[in-house]
N, C-alpha and C positions, 0 to 999 in steps of 0.2 A: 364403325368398321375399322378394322386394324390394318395396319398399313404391312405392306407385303413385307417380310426380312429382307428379298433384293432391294426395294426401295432404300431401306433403311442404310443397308451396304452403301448403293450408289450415293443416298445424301453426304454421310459422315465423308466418304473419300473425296466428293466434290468439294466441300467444307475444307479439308484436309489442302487438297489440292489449291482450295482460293486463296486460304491461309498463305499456303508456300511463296504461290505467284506473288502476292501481295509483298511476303517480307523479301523474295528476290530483287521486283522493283523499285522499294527502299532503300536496297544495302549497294547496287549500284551505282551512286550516284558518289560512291565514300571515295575519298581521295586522302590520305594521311600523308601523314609527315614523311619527306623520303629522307631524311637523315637517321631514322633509327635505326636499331641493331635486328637484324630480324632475327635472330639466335637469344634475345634478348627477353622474348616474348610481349615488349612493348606494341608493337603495331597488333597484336592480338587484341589487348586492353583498349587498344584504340577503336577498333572494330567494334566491340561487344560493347563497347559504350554508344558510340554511334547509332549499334544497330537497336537499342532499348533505347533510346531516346525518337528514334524517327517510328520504331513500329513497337513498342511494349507489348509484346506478346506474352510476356511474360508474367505482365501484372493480371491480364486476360485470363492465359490458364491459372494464374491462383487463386483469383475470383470464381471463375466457372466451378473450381473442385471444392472452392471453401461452401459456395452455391448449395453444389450440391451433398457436400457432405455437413451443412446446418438444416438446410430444407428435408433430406430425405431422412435423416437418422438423428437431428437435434444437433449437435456435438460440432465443435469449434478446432480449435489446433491446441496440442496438447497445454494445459496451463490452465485451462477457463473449466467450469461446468456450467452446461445451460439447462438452469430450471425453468419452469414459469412463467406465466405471462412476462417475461422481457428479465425476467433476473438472473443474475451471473454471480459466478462464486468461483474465487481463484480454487485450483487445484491441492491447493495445499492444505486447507481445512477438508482433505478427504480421504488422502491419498498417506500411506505409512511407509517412510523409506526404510529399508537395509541402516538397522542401528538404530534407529529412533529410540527406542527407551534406551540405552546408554545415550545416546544424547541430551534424551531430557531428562535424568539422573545427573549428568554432569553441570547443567543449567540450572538445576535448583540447586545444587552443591556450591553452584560461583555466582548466585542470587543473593544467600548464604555466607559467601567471604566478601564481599562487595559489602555487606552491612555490618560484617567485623570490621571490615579497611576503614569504614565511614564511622564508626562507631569510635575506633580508634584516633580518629579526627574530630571527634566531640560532635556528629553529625548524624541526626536519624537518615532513617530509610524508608520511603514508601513506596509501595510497586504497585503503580496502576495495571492490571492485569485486564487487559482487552478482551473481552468474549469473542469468538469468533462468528462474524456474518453469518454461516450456515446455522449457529447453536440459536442465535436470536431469531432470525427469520428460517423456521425448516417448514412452514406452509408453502414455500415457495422451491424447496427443493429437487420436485417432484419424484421418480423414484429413486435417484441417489444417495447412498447413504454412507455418511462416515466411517470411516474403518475403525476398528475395535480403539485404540487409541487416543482417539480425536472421542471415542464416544459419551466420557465423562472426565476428558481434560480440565474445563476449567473447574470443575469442583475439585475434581482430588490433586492439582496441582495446588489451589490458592488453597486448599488445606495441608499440603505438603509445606509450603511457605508459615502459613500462622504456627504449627508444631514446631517452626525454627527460629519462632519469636520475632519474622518480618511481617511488619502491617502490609495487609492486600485489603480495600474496601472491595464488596460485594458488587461489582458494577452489574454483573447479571442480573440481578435481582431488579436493580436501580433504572438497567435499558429496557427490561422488560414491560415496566410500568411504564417509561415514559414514550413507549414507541404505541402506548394508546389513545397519545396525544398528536405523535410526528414523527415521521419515518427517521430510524436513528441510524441506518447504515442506507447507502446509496443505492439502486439499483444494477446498473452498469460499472461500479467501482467498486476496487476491495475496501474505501475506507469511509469513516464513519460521516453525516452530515453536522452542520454547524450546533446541529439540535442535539443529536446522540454527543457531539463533543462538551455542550455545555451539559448538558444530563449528568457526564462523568466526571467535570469538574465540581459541580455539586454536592455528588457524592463520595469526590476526595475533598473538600474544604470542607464538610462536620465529619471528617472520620480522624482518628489519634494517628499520629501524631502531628498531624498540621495545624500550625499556629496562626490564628486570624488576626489579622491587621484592624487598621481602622481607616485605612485609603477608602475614596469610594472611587469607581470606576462606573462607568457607563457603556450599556453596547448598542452601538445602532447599526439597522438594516436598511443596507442602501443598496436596495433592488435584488436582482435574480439575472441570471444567466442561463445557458444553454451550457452543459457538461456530459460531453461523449467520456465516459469511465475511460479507464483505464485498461481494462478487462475488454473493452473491445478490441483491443490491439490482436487477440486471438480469435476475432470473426473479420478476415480481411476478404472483405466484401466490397470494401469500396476501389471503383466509382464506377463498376456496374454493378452492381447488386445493394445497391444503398436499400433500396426497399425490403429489404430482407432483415436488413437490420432492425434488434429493439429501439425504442424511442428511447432520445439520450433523456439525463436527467434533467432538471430542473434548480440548480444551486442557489440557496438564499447568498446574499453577500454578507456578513458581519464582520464589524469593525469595532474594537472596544478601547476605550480611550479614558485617562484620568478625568475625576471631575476637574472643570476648569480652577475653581476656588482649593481645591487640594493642593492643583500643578502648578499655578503661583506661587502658595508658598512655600515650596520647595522648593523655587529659582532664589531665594532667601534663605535655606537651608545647606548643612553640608551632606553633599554626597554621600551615599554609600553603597555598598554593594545589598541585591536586593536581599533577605535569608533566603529565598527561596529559590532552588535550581532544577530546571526540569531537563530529563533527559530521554532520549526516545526517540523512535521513527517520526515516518512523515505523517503521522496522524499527529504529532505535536508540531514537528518542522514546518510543514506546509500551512501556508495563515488562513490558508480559504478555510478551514475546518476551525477559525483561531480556539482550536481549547489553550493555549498559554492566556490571551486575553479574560477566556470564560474561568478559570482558575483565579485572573486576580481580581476579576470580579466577584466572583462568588466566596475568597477566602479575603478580600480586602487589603490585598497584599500585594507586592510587585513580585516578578518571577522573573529569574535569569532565565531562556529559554537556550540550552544549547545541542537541543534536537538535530539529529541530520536526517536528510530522505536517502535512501537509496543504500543504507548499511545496517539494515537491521536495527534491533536494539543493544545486542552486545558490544559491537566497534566501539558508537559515539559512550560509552560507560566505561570502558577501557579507556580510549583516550582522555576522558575526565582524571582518571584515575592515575596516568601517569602525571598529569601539571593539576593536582589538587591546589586548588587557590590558599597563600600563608596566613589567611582570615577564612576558614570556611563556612559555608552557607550552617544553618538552624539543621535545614532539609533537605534532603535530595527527594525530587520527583520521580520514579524511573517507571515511563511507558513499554511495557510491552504487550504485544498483541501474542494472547495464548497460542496461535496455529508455529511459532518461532521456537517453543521449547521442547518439541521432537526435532529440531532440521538438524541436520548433520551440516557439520563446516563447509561453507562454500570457498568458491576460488575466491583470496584473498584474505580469508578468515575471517569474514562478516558476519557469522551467524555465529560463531565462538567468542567466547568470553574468554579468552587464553592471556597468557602471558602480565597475571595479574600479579604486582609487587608494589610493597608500600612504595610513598615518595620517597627518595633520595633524600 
């Protein structure tokens, strides 16, 4: 039986009403500081802090709306796609800004001088190029679909690289085989698992121009965790609507270390810097995924790793580029994740490769 539309009226305004009552009896009990300026707008700041701390109503209605705009329509807060049984896909592998292809013309053009500059340092180049989460897993997309751009990105980009004489290995080719073994991108996060990270180390230590060592290194798994992605950040559903949420991940731990009989005698050896330099996001910065480890494992090799999180791949290549080391590495490593080479410059110039000049 359907419940009358006055009923419906008189609940929401009751609701409405309880609500008010409630944060009135909270917010009088507030007594602030009497030496501020009230012209100041300080005793304001005072207040609104106060009054979210004793009645958060606020966090209330961002849950009830995130609620109900995941439950009735799928869809998160703008950033995320929700496919699938529980998978998430940032926005960026979908979505084509104002400019993208001049942007990703000007990214393959400074891919390009970054191997001239390296070259001119007596230093190859090799560019890990990242397939995008959506291109590996689109059984899980549901009906979402790439924009024209993103549609055959990593082919005719990592082909636009090889016609400019920079080695890119095929990692698409390489995740796709190995993700019939173990999930190689995460479900709840944009970035790849320790699995998909060794996969790709693999298939950068036998591809040219990387040079293998004769180190041995060992990885061990020492357990598993509980991993809420990243990408849940844009379904804030908690800490009422926790059940609404997909089930976080599951993260192996890996840990890769010299063999012990290696790293002895090297404490009898003289230092050196390692040849090999990797550069790139937090799919190399961050250890929980360690591809730096699964690299010197799989090419027997040690690796400078001087990856950063939170700045793209172009910054941390740049700032390499302005203090090139006066011994330079064999190799530069350079991660980037394909969905970076349509973005247009963000605030601070993180996504641009700008201001590239030999060393001093």
């Amino acid at each position: 039986m359907q419940i009358p539309s006055r009923w419906l009226v008189a609940l929401f305004c009751t609701a409405v009403l309880g609500l008010a009552a409630a944060a009135a009896a909270r917010a009088l009990p507030y007594h602030g500081a009497q030496d501020r300026d009230v012209l100041s707008g300080e005793i304001t700041r005072q207040f609104e802090s106060h009054y979210d701390r004793v009645f958060p109503v606020r966090t209330l209605g961002t849950n009830v709306w995130a609620a109900l705009q995941f439950g009735l329509f799928g869809e998160g807060r703008p950033g995320v796609v929700v496919g699938d049984s529980g998978w998430l896909y940032t926005e960026e592998e979908f979505v084509t800004e104002v400019g993208a292809a001049a942007a990703l013309d000007r990214h393959l053009a400074s891919i390009r001088q970054v191997r001239q500059q390296l070259a001119a340092a007596g230093t190859e180049l090799l560019v890990v190029l990242i397939p995008a989460k959506a291109r590996l897993y689109p059984e899980y997309r549901g009906e979402h679909q790439p924009s024209s751009i993103h549609r055959d990105l990593y082919v005719d980009a990592r082909q636009a690289l090889l016609d400019q004489q920079v080695q890119v290995p095929d990692l698409l080719q390489a995740l796709r085989r190995c993700k019939q073994q173990a999930p190689v991108f995460l479900r709840t996060d944009t970035h790849w698992t320790p699995a998909g990270a060794r996969c790709a180390a693999e298939a950068v230590a036998t591809a040219e121009p990387y040079p293998r060592g004769v180190r041995q290194y060992r990885t061990a798994l020492t357990g598993s965790v509980d991993h809420p992605g990243d990408l849940l950040q844009f379904l804030p559903l908690s800490p009422y609507f926790d059940h609404l949420l997909p089930p976080v991940d599951r993260l192996a731990r890996a840990s890769t270390v010299e063999a012990q009989a290696e790293a002895e005698a090297d404490l009898f050896s003289e230092a050196s810097a390692p040849p090999l330099t990797l550069i790139g996001t937090s799919y190399s910065a961050d250890e929980r995924w360690n591809f730096a480890g699964a690299l010197r494992q799989a090419g027997q090799e040690d690796v400078l790793n001087l990856a950063a999180s939170g700045q793209g791949p172009f910054a941390p290549m740049r700032d390499y580029l302005r203090t090139l080391p006066a011994t330079p590495p064999r190799l530069v490593v350079w991660e980037i994740p394909e969905r970076y080479l349509p973005m247009r410059v963000r605030a601070g110039g993180t996504t641009e490769l700008a201001g590239l000049s030999p060393k001093p």
